[in-house]
N, CA, C and O atoms as a MOPAC input file, in Angstrom:
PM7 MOZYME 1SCF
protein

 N    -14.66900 1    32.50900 1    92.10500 1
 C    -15.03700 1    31.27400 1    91.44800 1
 C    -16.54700 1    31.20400 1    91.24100 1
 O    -17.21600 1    30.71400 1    90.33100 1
 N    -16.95600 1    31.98700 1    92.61600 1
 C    -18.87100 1    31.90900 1    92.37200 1
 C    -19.03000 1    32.19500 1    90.82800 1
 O    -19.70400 1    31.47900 1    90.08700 1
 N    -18.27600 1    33.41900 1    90.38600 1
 C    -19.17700 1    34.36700 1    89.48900 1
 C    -18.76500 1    33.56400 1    88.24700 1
 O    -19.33400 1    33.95800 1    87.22900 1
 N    -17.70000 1    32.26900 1    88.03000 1
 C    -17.90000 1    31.99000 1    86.68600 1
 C    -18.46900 1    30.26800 1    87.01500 1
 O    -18.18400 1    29.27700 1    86.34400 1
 N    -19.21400 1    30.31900 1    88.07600 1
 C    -20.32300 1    28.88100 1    87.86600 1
 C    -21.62500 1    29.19000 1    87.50500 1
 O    -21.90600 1    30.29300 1    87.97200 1
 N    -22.36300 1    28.80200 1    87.00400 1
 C    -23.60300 1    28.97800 1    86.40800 1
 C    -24.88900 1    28.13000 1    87.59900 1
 O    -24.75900 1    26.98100 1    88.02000 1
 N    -25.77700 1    28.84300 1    87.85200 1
 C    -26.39000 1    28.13200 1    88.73300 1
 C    -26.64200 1    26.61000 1    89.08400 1
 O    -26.70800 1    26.00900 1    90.15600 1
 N    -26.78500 1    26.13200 1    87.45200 1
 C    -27.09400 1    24.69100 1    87.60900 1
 C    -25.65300 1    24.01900 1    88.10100 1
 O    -25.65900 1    22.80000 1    88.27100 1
 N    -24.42400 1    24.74600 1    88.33700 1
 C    -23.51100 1    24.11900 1    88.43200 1
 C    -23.53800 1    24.20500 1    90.18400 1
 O    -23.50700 1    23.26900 1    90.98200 1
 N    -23.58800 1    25.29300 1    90.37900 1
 C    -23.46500 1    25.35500 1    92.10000 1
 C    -24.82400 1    24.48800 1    92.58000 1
 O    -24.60700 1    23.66500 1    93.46900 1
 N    -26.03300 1    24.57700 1    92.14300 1
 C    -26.93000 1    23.52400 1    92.47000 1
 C    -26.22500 1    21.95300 1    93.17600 1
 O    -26.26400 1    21.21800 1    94.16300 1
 N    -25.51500 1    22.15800 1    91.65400 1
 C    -25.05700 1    20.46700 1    91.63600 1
 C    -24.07000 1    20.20600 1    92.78400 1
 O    -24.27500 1    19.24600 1    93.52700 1
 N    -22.64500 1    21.28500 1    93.03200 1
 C    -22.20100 1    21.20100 1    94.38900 1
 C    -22.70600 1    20.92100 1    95.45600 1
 O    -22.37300 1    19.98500 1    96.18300 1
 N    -24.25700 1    22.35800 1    95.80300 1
 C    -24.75500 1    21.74100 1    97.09300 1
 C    -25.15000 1    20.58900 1    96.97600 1
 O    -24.70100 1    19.98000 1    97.94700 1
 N    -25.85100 1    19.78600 1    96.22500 1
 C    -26.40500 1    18.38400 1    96.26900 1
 C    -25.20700 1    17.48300 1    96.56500 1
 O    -25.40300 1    16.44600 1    97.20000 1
 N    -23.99900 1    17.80100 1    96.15800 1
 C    -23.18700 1    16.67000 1    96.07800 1
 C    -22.34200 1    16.96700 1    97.37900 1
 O    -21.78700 1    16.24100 1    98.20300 1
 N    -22.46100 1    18.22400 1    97.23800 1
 C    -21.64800 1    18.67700 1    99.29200 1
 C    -22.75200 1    17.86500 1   100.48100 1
 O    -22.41800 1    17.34500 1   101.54600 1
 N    -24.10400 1    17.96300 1    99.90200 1
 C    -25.35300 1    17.11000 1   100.92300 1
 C    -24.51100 1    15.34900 1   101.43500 1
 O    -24.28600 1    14.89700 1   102.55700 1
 N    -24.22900 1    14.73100 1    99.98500 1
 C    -24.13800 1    13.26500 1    99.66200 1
 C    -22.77100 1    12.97200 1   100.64500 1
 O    -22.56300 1    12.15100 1   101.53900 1
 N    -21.72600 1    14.33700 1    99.87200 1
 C    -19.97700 1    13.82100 1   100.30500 1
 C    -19.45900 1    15.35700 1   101.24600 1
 O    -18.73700 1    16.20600 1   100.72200 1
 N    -19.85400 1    15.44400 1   102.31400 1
 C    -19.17200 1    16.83500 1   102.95200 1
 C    -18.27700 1    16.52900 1   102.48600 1
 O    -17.89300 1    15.41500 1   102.12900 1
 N    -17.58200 1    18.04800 1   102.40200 1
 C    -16.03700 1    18.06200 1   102.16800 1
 C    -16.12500 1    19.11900 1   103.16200 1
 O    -17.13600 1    19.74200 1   103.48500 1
 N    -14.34800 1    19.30700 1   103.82900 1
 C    -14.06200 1    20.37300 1   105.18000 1
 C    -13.54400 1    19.48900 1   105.81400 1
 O    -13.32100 1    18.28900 1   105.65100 1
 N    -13.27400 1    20.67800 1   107.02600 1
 C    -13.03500 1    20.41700 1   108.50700 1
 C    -13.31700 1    19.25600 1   109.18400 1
 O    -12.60800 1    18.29400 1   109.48000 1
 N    -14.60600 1    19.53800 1   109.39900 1
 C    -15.99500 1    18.05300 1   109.84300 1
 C    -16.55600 1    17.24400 1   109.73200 1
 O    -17.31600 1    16.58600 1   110.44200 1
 N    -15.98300 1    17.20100 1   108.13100 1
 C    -15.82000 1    15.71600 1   107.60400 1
 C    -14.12900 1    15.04000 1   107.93700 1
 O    -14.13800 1    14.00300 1   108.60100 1
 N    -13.32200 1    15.35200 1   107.69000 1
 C    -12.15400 1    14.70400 1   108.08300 1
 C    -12.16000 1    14.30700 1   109.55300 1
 O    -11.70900 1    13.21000 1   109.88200 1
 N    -12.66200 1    15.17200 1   110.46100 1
 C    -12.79100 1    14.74900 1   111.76000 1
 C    -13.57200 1    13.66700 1   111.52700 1
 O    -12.99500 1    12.58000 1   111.49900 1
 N    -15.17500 1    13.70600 1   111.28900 1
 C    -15.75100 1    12.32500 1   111.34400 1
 C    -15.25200 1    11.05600 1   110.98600 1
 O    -15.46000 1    10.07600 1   111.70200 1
 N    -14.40500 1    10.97400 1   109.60000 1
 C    -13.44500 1    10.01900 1   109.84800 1
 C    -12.88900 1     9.76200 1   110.61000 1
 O    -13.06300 1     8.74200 1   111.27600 1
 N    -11.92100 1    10.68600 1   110.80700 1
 C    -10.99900 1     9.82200 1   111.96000 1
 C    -11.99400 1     9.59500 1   113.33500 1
 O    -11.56000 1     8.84200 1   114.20600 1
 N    -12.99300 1    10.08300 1   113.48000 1
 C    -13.89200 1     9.81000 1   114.45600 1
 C    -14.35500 1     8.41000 1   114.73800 1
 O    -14.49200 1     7.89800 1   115.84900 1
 N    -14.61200 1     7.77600 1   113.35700 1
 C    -15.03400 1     6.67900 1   112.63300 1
 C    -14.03300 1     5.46600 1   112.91500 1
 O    -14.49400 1     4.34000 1   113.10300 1
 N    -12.74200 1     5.69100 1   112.94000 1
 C    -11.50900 1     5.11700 1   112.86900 1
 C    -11.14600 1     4.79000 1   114.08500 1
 O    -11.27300 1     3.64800 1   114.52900 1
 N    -10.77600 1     5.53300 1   114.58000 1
 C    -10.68900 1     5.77600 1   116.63100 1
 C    -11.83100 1     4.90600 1   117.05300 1
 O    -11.56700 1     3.79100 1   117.50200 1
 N    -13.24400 1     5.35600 1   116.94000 1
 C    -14.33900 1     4.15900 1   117.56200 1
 C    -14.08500 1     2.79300 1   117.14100 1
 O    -13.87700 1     1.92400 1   117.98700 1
 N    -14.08500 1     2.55200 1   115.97200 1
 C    -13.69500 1     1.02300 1   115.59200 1
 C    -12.51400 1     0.51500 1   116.48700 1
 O    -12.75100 1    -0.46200 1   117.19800 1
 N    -11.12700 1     1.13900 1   116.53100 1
 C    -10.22800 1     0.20700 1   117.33600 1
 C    -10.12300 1     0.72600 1   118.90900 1
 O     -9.36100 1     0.34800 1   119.79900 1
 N    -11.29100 1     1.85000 1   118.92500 1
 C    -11.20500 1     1.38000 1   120.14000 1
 C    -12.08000 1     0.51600 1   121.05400 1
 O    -11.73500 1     0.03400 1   122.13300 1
 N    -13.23400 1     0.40000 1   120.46600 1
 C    -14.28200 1    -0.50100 1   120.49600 1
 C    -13.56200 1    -2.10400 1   120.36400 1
 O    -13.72500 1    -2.96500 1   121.22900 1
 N    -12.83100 1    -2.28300 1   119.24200 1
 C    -12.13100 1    -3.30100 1   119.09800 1
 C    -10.71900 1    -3.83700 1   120.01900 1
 O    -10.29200 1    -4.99100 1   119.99700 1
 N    -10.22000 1    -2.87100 1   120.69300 1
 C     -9.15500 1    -2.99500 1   121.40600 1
 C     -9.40100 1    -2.48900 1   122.69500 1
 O     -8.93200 1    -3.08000 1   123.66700 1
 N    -10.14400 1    -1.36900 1   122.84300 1
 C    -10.53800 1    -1.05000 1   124.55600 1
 C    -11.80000 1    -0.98100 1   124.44300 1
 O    -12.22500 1     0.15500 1   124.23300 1
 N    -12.35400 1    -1.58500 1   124.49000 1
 C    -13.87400 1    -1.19800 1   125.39400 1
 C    -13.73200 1    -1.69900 1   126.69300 1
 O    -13.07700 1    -2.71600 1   126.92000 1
 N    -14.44700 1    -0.88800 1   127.78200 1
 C    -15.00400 1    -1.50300 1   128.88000 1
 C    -15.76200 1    -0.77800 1   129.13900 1
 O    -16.05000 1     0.29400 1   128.60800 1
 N    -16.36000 1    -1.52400 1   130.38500 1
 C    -17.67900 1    -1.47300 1   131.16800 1
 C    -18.82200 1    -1.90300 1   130.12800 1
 O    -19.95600 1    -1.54700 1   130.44800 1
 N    -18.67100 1    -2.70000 1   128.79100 1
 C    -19.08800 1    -2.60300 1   128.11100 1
 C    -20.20500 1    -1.32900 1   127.26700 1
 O    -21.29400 1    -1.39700 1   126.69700 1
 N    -19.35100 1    -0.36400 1   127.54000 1
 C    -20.16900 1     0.59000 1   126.78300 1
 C    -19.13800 1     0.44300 1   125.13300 1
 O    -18.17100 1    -0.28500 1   124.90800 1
 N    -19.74100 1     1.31200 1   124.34200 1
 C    -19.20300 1     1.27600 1   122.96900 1
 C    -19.11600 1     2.90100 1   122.92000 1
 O    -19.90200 1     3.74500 1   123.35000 1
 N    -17.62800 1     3.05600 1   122.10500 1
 C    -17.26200 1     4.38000 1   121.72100 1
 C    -17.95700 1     4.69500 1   120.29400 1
 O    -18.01100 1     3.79400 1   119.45700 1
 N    -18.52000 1     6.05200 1   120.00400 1
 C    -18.74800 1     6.56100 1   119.30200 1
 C    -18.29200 1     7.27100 1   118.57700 1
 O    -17.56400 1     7.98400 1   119.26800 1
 N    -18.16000 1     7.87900 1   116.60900 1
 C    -17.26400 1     8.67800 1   116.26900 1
 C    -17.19500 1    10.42400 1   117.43200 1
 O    -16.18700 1    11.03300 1   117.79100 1
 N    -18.78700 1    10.77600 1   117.74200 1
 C    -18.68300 1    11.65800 1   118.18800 1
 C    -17.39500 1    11.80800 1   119.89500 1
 O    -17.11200 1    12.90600 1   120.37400 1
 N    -17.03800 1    10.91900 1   120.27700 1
 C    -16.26600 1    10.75200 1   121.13600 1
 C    -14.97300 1    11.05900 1   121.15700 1
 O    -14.36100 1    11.33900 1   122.18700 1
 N    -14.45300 1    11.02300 1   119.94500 1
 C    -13.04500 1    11.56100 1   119.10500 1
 C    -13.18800 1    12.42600 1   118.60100 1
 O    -12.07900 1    12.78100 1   118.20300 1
 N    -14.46200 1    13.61400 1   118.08500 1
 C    -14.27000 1    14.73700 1   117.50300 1
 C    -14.21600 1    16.06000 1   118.49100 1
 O    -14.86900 1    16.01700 1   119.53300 1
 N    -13.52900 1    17.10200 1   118.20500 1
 C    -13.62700 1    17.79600 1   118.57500 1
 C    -14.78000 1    18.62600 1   119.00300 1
 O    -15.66100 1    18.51300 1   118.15100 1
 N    -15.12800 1    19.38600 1   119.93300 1
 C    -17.22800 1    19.88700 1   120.03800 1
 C    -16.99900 1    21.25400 1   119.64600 1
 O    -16.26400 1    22.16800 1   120.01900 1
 N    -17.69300 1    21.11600 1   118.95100 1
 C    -17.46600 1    22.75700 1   117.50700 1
 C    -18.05600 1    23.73300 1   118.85800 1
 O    -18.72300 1    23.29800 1   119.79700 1
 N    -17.66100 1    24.98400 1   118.67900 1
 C    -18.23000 1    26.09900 1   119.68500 1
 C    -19.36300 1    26.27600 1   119.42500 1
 O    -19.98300 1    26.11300 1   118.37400 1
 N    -19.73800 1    26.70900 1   120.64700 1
 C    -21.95300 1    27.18600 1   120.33000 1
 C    -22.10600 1    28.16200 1   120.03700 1
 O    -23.09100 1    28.55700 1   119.41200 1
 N    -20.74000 1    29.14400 1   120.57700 1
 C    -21.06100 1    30.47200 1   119.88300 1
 C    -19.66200 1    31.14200 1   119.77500 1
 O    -18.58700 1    30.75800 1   120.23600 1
 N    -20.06100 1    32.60100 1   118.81000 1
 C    -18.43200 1    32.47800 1   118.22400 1
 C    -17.38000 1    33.64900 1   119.32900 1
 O    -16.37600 1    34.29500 1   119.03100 1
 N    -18.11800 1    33.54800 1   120.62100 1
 C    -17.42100 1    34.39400 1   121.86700 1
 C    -16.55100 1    33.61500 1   122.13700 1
 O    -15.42700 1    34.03900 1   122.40500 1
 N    -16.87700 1    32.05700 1   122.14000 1
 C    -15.95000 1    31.07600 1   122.44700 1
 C    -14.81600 1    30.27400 1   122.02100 1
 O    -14.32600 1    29.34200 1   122.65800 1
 N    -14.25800 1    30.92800 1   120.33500 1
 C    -13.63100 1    31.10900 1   120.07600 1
 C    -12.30500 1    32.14400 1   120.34800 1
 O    -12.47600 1    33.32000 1   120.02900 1
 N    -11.24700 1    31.83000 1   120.81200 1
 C    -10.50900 1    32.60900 1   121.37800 1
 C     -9.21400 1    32.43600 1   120.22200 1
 O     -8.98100 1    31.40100 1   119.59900 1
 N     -8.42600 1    33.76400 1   120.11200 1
 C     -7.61900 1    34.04900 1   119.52800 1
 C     -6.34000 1    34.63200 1   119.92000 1
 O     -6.28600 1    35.63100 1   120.63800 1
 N     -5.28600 1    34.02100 1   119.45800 1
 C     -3.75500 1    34.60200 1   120.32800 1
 C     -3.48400 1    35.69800 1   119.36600 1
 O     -3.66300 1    35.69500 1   118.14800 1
 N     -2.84100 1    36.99900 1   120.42600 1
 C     -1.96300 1    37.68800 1   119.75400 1
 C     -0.64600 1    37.28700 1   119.40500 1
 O      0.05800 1    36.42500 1   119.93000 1
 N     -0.40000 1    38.09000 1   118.37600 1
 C      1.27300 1    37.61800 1   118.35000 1
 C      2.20100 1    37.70700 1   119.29500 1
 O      3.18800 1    36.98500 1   119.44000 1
 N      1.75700 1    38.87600 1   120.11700 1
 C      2.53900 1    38.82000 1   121.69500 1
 C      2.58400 1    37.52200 1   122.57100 1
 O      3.61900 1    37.04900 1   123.04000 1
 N      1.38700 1    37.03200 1   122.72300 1
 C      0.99400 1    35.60500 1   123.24300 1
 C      1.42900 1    34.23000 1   122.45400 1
 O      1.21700 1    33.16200 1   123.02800 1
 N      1.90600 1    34.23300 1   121.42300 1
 C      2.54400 1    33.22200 1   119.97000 1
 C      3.76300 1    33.10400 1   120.33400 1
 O      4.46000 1    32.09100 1   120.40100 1
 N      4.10900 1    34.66500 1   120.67600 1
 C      5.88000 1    34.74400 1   120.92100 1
 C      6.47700 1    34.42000 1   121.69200 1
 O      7.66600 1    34.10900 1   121.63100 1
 N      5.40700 1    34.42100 1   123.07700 1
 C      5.86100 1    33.85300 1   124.36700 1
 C      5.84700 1    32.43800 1   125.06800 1
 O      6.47600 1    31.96300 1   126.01400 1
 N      4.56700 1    31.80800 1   123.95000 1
 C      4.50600 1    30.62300 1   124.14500 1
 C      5.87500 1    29.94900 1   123.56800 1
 O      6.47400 1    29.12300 1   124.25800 1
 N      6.39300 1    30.36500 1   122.15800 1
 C      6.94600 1    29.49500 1   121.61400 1
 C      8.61600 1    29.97200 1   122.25700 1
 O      9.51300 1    29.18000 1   121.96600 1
 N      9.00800 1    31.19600 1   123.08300 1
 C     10.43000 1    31.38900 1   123.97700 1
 C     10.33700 1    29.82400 1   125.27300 1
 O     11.05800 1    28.88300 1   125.60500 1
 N      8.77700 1    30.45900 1   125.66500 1
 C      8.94200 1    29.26000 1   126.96400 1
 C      9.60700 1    28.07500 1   126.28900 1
 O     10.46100 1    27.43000 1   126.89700 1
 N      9.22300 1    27.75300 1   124.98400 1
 C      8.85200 1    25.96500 1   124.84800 1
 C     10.64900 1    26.60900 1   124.23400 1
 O     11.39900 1    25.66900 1   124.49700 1
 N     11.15900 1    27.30300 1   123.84100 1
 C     12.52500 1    26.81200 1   123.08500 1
 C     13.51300 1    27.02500 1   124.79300 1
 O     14.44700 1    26.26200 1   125.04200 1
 N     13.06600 1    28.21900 1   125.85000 1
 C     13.71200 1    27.75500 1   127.30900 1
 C     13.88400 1    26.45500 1   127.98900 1
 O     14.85800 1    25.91800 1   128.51600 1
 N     12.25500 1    25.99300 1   127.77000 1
 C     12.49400 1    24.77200 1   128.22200 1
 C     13.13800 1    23.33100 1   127.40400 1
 O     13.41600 1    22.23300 1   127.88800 1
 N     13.23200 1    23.77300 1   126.14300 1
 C     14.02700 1    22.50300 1   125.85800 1
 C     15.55600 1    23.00500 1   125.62900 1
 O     16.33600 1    22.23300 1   125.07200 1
 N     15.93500 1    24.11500 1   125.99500 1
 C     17.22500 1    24.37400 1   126.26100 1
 C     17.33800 1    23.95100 1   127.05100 1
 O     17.96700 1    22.90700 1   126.87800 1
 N     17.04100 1    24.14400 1   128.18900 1
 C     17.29400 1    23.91000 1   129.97300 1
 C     17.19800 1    22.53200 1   129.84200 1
 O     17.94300 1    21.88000 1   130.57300 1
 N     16.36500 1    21.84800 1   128.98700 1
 C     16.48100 1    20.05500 1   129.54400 1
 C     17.55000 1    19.65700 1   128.42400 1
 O     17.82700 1    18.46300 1   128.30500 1
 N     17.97000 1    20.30600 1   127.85600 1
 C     19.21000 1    19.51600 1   126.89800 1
 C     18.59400 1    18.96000 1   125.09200 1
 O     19.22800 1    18.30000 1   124.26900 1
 N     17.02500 1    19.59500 1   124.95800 1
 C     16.30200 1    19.07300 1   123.80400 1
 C     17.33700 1    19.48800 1   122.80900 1
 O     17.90000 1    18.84900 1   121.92000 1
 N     17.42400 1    20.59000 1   123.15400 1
 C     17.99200 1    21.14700 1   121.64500 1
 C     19.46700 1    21.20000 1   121.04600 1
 O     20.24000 1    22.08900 1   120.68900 1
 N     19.47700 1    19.89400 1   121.10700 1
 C     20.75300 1    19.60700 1   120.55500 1
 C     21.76400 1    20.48600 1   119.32200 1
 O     21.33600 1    21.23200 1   118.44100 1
 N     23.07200 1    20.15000 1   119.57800 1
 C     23.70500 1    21.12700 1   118.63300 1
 C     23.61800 1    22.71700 1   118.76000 1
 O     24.59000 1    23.23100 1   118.20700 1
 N     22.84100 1    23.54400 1   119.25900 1
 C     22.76300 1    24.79400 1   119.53600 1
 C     23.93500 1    25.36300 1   120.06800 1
 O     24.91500 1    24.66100 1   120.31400 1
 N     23.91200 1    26.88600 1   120.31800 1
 C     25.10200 1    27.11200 1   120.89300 1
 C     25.11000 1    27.09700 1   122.54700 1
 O     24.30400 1    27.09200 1   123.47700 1
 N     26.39800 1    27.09400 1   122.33700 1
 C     26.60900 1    26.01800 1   124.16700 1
 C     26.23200 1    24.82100 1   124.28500 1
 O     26.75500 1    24.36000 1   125.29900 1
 N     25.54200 1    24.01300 1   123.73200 1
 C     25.51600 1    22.51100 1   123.47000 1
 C     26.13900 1    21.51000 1   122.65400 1
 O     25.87200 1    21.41800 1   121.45600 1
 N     26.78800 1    20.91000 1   123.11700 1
 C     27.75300 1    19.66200 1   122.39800 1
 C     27.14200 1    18.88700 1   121.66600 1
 O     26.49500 1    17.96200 1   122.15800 1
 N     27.19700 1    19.04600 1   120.61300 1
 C     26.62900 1    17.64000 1   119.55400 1
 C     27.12200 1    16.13500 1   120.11600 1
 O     28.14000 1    15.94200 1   120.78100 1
 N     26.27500 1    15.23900 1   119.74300 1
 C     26.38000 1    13.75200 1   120.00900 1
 C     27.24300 1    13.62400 1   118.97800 1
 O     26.95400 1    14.14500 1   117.90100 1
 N     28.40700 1    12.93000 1   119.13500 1
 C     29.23800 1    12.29400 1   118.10900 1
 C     29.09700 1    11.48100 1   117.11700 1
 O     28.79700 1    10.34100 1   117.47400 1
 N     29.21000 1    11.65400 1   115.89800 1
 C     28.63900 1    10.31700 1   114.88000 1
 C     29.69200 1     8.99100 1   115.14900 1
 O     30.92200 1     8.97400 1   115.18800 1
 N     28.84200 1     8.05300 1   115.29300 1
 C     29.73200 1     6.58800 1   115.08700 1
 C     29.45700 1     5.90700 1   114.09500 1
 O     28.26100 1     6.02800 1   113.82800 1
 N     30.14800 1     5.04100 1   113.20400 1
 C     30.28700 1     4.80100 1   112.19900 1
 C     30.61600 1     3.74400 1   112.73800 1
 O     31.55900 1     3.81200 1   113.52700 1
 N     29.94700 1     2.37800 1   112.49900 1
 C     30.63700 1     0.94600 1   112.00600 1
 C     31.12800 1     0.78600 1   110.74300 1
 O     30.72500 1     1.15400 1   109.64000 1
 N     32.09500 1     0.15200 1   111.12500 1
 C     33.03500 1    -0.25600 1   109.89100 1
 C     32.32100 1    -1.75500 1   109.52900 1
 O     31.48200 1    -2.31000 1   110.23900 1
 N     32.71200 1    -2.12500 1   108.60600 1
 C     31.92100 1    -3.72100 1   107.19100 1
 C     32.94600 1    -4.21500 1   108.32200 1
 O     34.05300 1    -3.74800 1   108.59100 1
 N     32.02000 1    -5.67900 1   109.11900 1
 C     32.72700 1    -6.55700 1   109.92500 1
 C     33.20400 1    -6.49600 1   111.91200 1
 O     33.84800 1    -6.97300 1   112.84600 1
 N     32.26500 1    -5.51700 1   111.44100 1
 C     32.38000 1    -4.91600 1   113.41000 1
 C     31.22700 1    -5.22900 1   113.97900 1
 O     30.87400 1    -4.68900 1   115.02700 1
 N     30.65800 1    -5.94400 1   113.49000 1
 C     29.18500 1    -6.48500 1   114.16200 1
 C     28.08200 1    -5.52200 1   114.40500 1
 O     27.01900 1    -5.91000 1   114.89000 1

């Protein structure tokens, strides 16, 4: 896309990316924005006041601290989580699990 904007055009992006981020870190600051208001409005105490930075996530300082799953580690997380909602009964309808029965009111059965 770079190669068919013309400089004065990407100029004009960065200036207007300056005015309106767009990304990641802008959507967080909203909702950052959003969260402080009701919670300021609905919980504050000790009278301190919440800030957007209080709801955003804290970007890494450096990029060691970014950590990444293998797919080996993806695969195992997501067996545990389908074991454990076998074992507690989550997963309804599966095999070996009994579906909940549909009930149907009839017009006049309250």
């Amino acid at each position: 896309m770079l190669r068919q904007l013309t400089g004065r055009q990407v100029s004009e992006l960065i200036a207007y990316n300056s005015l309106e981020p767009v990304g990641f870190w802008n959507a967080w600051n909203q909702t950052g924005m959003v969260c402080s208001v009701l919670a300021n409005v609905f919980g504050k105490k000790d009278g301190r006041e919440f800030q957007p930075q209080d709801f955003m996530p804290k970007p890494p300082a450096h990029a060691e601290e970014v950590r990444t799953q293998s797919l080996d580690q993806m695969k195992a997380a997501l067996l545990n989580i389908a074991a454990w909602a076998k074992r507690t009964g989550k997963m309804k309808g599966q095999k070996g699990m009994k579906p909940e029965p549909i009930v149907r009111k009839r017009r006049g059965d309250g």
